[in-house]
C-alpha positions in Angstrom: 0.0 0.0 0.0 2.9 2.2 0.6 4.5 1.8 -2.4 1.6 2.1 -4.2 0.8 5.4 -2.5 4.6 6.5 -3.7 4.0 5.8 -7.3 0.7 7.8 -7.3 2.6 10.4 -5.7 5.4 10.5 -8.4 2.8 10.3 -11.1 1.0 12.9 -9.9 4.0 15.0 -9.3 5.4 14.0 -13.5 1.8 15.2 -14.8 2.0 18.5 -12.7 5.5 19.3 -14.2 3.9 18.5 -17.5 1.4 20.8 -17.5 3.8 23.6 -16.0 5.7 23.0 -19.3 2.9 23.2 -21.3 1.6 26.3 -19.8 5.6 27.9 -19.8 5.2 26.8 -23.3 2.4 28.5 -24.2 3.6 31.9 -22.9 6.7 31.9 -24.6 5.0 31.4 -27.9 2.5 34.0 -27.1 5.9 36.5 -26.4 7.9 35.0 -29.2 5.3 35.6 -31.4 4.9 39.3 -31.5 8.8 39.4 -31.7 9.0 36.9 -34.7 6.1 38.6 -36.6 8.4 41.8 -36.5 11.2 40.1 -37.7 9.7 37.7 -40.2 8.3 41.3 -42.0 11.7 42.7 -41.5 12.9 38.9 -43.6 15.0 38.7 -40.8 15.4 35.8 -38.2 15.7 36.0 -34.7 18.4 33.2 -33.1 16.4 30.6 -30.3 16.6 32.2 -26.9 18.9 30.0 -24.3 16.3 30.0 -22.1 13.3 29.0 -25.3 13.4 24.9 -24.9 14.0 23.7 -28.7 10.7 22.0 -28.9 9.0 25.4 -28.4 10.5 27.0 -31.1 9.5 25.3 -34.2 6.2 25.1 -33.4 6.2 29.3 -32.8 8.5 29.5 -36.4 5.6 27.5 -38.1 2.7 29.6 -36.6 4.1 33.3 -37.2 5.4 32.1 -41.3 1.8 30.8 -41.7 0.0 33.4 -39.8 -2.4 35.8 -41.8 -1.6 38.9 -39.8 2.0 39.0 -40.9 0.6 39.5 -44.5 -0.9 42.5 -43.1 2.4 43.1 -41.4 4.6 43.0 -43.9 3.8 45.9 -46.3 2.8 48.0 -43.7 6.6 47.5 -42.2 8.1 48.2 -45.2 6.6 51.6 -45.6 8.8 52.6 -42.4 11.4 54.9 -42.8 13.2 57.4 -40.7 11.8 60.4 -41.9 8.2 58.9 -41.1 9.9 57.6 -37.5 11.4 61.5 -37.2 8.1 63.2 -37.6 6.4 61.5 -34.5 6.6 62.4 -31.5 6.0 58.7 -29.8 8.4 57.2 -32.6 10.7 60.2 -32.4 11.0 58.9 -28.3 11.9 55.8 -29.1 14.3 56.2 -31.3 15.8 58.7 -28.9 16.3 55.9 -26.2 17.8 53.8 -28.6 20.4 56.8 -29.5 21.2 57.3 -26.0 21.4 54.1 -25.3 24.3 53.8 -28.3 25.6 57.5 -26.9 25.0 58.7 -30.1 22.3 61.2 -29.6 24.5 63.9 -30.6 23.1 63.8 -34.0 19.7 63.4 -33.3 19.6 66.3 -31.3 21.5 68.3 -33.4 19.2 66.9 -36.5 16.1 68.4 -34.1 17.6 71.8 -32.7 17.7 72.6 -36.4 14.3 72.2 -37.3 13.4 74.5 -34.1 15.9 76.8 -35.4 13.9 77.0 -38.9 10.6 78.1 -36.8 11.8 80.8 -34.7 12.0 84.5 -36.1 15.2 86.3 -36.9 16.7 87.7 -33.5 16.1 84.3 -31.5 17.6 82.8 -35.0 20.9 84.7 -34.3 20.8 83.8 -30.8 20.0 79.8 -31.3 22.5 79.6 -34.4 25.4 80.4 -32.0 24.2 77.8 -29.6 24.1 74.9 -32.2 27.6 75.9 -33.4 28.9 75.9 -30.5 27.4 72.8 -29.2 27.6 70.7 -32.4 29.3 72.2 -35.0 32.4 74.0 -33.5 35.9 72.2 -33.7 35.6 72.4 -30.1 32.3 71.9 -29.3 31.0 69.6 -26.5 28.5 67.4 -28.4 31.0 67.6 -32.3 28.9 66.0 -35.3 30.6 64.2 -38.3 30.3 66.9 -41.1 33.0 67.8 -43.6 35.2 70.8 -43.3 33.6 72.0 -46.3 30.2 72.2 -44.4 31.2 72.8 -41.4 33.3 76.1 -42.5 30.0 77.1 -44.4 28.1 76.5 -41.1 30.5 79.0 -39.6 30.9 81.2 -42.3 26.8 82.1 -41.6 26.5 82.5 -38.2 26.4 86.1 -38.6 23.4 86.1 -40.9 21.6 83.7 -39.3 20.1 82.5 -42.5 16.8 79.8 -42.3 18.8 77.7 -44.3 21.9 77.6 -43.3 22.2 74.2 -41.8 20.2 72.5 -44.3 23.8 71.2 -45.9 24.8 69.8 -42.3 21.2 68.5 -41.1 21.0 66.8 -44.8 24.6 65.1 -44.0 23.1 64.1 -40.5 20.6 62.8 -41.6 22.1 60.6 -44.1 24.5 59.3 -41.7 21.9 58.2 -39.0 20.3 56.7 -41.5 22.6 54.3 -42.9 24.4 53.8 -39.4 22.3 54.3 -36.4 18.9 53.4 -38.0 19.8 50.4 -39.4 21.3 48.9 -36.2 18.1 50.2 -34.4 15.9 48.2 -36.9 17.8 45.1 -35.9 16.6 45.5 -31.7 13.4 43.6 -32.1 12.3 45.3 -29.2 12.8 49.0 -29.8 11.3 47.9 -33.2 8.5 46.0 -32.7 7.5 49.6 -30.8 7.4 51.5 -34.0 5.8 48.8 -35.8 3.0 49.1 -33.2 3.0 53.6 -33.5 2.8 52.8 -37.3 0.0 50.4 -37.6 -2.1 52.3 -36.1 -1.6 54.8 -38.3 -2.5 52.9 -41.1 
């Protein structure tokens, strides 16, 4: 009778830890999922997590590939591009914490001090023009962007004048660089990603 009671025990105790698997498996898919639905539009592919047991992830591979949502997904993704991410506020914060996060927000600030330059009137221009040169543009500047000398000297040349356009040459180059450096490697963090994906469809 002891025995017996033992082996009930140990039964009992194998199909609790079953069903805690099953239910830990469950989750994970349910987490993996969003994740992989990102990265499948992006026709990217996301490595098995250490802690995702092996026979978790195929299943979650098979439902996302053959999931009608990411057809919806995908196009919409696609349509993402900085400029789109820059003129949001909610994207424009994310992509923020993903520059500090990098210690690269030098040129994302400088890339949005610009634009407020272009809206104020021609004293506070003056006034705001010597403060971005000084801060991002100056040889010795604190917070020094990657510009040519060519543009940079330009920059300088038109501090006086204070022109509306006279950063468009450096905030152009900016641009440009964050775009085919900093935004790429963002688009890669699935989390700071998926984010963005969420801000865009429901725009759409």
């Amino acid at each position: 009778m002891e025995s017996e009671k033992k082996s009930n025990s140990k039964i009992q105790l194998a199909q609790e830890a079953k069903a805690r698997n099953k239910d830990l498996g469950q989750a994970q898919r349910k987490q993996f999922s969003c994740l992989l639905a990102v990265a499948s539009a992006m026709e990217k592919i996301i490595p098995r997590p250490s802690y995702m047991p092996k026979r978790f992830w195929s299943p979650v591979l098979s439902e996302v590939k053959n999931s009608q949502p990411i057809l919806r997904l995908r196009p919409a993704t696609n349509k993402i591009k900085l400029q789109g991410v820059l003129q949001e506020d909610e994207s424009l914060k994310v992509f923020k914490e993903f520059m500090e996060a990098e210690h690269n927000e030098e040129n994302l600030e400088f890339w949005c001090e610009v634009n407020t330059f272009r809206k104020q009137n021609s004293l506070k221009r003056k006034e705001l023009a010597r403060k971005i040169v000084s801060t991002y543009v100056g040889e010795f500047s604190e917070k020094q962007v990657n510009l040519s000398c060519s543009v940079r000297k330009r920059v300088e040349d038109c501090v006086k004048d204070a022109r509306k356009d006279m950063f468009d040459a450096a905030q152009t180059d900016i641009f440009h660089l964050m775009e085919v450096d900093c935004f790429r490697r963002f688009k890669s963090k699935p989390n700071a990603w998926l984010r963005i994906t969420q801000l865009h469809l429901q725009q759409v």
